[in-house]
N, C-alpha and C positions, 0 to 999 in steps of 0.2 A: 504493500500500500504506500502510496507518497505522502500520506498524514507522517508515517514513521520518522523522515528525513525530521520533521521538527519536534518530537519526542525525546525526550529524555532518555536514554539506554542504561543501562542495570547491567549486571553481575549476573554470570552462573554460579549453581548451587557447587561445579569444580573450582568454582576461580573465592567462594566464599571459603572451601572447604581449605585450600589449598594456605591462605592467609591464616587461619587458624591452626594449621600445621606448621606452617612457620614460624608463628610468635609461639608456640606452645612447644617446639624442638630449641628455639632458641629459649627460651625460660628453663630447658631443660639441661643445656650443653652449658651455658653462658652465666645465668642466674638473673639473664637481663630480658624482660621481655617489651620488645618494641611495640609503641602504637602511638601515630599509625606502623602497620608493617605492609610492607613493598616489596609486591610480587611481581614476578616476569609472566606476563600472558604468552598464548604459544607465537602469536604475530612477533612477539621481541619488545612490545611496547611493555612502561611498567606501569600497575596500579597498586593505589595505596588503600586500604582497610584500617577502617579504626575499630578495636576491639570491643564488646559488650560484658568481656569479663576475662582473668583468666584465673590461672594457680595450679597448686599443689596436690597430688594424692598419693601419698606414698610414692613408690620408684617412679611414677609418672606425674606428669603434668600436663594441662589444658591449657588452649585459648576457645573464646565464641564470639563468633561473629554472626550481625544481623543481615542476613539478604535483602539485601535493596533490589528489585529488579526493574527500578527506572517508570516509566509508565505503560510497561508492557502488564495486562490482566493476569501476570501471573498465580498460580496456586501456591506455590512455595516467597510471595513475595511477605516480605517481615519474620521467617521461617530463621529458629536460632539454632545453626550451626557448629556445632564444635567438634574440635579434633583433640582427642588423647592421645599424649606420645609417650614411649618407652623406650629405654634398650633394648634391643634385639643381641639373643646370642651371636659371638663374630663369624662373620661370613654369609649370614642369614640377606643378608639385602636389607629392602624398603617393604614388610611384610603389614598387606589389607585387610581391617576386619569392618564387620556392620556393626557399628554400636545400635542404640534405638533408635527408632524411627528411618533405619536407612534397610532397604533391603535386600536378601540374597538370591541371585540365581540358580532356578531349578530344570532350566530346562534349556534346548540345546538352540545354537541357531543366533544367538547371541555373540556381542562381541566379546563375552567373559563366558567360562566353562560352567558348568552345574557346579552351585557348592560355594563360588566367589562371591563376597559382597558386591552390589551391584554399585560399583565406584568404576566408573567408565576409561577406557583406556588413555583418553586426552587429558583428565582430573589425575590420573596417577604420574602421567609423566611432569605435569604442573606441581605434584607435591613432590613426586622426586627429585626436579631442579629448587622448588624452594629449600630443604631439606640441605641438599648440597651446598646449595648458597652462604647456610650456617657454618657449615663443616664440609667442605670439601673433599673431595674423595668418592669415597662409597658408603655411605653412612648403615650401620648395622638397627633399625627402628622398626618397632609395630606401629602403627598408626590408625586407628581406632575414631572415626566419623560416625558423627551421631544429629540426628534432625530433629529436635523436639515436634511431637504431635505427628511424626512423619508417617507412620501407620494411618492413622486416621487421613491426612491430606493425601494419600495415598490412594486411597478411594474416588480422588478424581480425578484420576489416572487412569493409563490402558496396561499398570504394569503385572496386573495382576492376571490378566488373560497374556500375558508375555511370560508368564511364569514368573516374575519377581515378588516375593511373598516378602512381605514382614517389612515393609516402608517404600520409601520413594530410592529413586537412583539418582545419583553421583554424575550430573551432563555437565555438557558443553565441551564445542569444539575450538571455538574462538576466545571463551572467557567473559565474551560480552553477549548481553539480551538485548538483542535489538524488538520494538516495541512492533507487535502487531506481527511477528514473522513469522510465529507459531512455529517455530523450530521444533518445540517439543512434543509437537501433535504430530507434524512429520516423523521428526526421529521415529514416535511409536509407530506412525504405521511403516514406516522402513523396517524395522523391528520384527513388527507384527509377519512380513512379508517372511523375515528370514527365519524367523521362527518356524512357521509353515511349511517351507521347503524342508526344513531340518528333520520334520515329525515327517515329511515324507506325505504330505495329504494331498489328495488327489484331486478335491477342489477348492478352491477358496473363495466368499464373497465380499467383497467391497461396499459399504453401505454409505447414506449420508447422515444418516441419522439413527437413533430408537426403530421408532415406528418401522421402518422398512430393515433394518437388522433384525430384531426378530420375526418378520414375515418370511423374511429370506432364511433366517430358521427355520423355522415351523415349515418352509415350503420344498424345501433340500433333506429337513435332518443334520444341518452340520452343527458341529460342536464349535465352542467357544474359540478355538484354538486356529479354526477355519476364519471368523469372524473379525471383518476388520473393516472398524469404523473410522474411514475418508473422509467424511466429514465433504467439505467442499474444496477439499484439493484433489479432486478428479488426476489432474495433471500430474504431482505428484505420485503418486499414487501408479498411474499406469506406467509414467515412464522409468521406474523403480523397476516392473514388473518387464519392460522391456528387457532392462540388464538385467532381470534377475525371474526369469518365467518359471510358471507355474503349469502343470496339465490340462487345469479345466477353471476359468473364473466367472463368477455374477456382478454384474453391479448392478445396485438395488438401491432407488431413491424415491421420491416423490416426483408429481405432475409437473410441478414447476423445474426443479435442480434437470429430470431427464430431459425434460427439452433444451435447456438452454446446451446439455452436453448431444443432443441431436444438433444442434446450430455447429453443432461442432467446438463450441467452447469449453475450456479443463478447466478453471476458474469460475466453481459456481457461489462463489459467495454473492449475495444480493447487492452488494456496495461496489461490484467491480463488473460484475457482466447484468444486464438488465433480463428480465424472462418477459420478451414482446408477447403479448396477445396473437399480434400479426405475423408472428413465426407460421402460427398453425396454420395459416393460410396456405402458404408453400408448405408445410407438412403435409398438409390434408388432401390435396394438388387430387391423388391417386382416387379419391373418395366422388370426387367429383361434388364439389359446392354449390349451390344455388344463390342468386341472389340477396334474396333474405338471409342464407348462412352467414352468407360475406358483409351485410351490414350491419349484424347482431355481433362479428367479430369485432369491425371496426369503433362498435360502442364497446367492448367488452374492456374493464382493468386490469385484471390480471389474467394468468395462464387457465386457470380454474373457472371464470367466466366466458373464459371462452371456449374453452371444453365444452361445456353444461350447453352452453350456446348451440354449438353445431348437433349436438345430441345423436355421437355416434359412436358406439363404444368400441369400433373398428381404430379407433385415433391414437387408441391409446397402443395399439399395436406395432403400428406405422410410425410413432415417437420411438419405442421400444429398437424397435428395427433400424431409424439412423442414428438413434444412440450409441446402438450396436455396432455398426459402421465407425462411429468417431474412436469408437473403444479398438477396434480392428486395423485403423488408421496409426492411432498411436502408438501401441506393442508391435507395429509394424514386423510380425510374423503369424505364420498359421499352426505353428507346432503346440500353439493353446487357443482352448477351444469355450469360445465365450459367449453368454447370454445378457440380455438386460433385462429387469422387471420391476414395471413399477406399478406402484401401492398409493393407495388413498390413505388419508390420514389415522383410517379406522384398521390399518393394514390389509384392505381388502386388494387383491389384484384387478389391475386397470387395465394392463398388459404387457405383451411378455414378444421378445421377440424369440428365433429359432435357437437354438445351438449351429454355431459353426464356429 
């Protein structure tokens, strides 16, 4: 979105994490803990954190830091982060645990194995250079990241159909939240993609929402693990599935979101692509219109008005069908084999195009 350009930008929950590992290894090594503390992002640029607390706990020591994330709507924004450090026996490395609120990997497909705190591989190498920064060399430390509440804000997240049980995960790639870019809705359904290959499922669907995820349930039988809610990054979402195909996929939205991806557009948020009434006109082309059809479109407001209008439940087919097309377009291969179906708000089916 170009609103973002004049937005304030935030902190990932790596680049928060990583600051607290710093002042809480340096309190540990030194007896001095810095704040603000100045960390190296992965670009090279450096940013400063001021602390919300730190100290002592027997052979370890803490800092926390408060996530800021600018004026992106984040879930984790005000979320207090802290890192416990210790000595590690020598030779051991830079070794990751979940404290509370952060949580573990149980399933495959992921960028970390089954069994790892789900602390992402760009946050680890951000706390391995802050780490060294202190102490040079190859520092011997547990490091031990913890989210207050993180369980609970967890829940509105996609990590738990990703298999990450017991809190949130440890992102970012850049260090910074840029506002509106919904980086973390992507990452999940990137996520969600490779997760799916990994379990080996033979299909998967793509939703925009609730309502049509589980009709696409209920309508297939797939489990949670198939399920992946796109939301309105269409684009996203297929061109993932281009590098990275699947056997057989749905994508499953409502009346408005599938036509605007029949127009051929992968941006279906309402703020950035418009869903014309007078699309259906050239949709409908096949149905053959009458006059009256055509001027009850031209009054019509929205996509649903003009549905209702023409009163022909063949429409919902023929939307189905070039939606299917733009889905076909995009993954530009036939080695996967895809449908579209879309659902009224009650999740009833509207229409459906073939398999191919």
């Amino acid at each position: 979105m170009t609103q973002a350009t004049s937005l304030r930008r935030g902190w990932t929950t790596g680049s928060c994490a990583t600051a607290a590992a710093k002042a809480a290894w340096s309190l540990l090594m030194t007896g001095d803990c810095p704040d603000p503390v100045t960390i190296t992002l992965p670009g090279g640029k450096e940013a400063a954190f001021s602390l919300d607390g730190s100290g002592r706990e027997g052979p370890s020591t803490w800092a926390r830091v408060v996530k800021d994330a600018g004026d992106d709507p984040d879930v984790t924004h005000g979320a207090l982060i802290t890192a416990h450090v210790e000595i590690a026996p020598a030779g051991s490395g830079i070794l990751f645990r979940a404290g509370a609120g952060v949580g573990t990997v149980t399933q495959p497909g992921l960028p970390l194995p089954p069994g790892e705190p789900s602390i992402n591989p760009v946050p680890r190498a951000m706390i391995r250079t802050a780490l060294e920064q202190v102490t040079p060399g190859a520092p011997d430390a547990i490091v031990t990241v913890s989210i207050a509440n993180g369980e609970k804000l967890a829940e509105h997240t996609l990590n738990a159909r990703l298999g990450i049980v017991g809190g949130l995960s440890v992102l970012g790639t850049t260090g910074i939240v840029i506002p509106y870019s919904c980086s973390a809705w992507i990452h999940s359904i990137h996520r969600g993609v490779d997760v799916a290959r990994a379990l080996n499922l033979p299909h998967i669907a793509g939703s925009t929402g609730t309502t049509s995820e589980n009709a696409i349930r209920t309508l297939y039988g797939l489990n949670d693990a198939a399920l992946i809610e796109m939301g309105d990054f269409a684009g996203g979402f297929l061109k993932y599935l281009h590098r990275h195909p699947v056997p057989r996929l749905t994508i499953a939205g409502g009346l408005a979101k599938m036509t605007k991806l029949a127009q051929g557009h992968l941006d279906l948020h309402s703020s950035r692509t418009l869903a014309d009434p007078k699309a259906l006109a050239f949709l409908a082309e096949p149905l053959g219109l009458t006059g009256t059809q055509r001027e009850k479109l031209d009054r019509a407001n929205s996509i649903a008005q003009g549905y209702a209008a023409l009163g022909d439940e063949r429409l919902g087919t023929l939307i189905a069908e070039k939606a299917a097309n733009t889905v076909r377009r995009t993954l530009d291969t036939h080695s996967c084999k895809i449908d579209v179906a879309i659902f009224d708000r009650q999740g009833q089916l509207m229409g459906k195009s073939g398999i191919f």
